[in-house]
N, C-alpha and C positions, 0 to 999 in steps of 0.2 A: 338133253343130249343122251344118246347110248353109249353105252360102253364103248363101241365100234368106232363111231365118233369121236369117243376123248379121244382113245389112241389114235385117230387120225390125227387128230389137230396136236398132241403130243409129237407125232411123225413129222409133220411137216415144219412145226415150230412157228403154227398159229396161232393169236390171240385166241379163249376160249373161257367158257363158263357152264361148267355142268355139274349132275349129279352123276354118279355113277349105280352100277346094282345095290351095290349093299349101302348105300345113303349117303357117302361119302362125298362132300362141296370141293370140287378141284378149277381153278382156275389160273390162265396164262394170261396178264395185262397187256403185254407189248411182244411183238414179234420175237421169238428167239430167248424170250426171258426164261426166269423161272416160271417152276409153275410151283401154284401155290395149292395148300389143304387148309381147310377149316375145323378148326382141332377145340371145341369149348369156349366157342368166341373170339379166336384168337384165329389170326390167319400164319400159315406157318409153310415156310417155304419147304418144300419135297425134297432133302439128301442127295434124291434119286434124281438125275437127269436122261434126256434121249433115250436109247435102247434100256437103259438101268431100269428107268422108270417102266416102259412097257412091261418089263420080264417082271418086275414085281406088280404090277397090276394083274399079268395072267398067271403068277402063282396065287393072287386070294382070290382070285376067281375058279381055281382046280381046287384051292382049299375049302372055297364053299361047297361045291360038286362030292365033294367025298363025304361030307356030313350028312 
């Protein structure tokens, strides 16, 4: 999946399973659930929900851009 992609399926509150740019495993099992990261073998639920989550996805995405 693209980055464009996760955030859809973030948006709409689709099941999903992707990688993102910087290599990061994010996925949503069930409609409307959490959505989950992959953190050292460990699956770990995201803090961040709905819009939270988006806004912090496109701050490390401006934070790669500046480097």
């Amino acid at each position: 999946m693209t980055d464009n992609q996760i955030r859809s399926a973030v948006r709409l509150g689709v099941p999903f399973f992707g990688v993102t740019g910087r290599g990061e495993v994010m996925a949503r099992y069930v409609p409307f659930g959490p959505v989950f990261k992959w953190d050292k073998n460990h699956i770990v639920p995201m803090p961040l929900q709905g819009s939270d989550l988006l806004w912090w996805l496109q701050a490390l995405d401006e934070e790669d851009h500046q480097g």
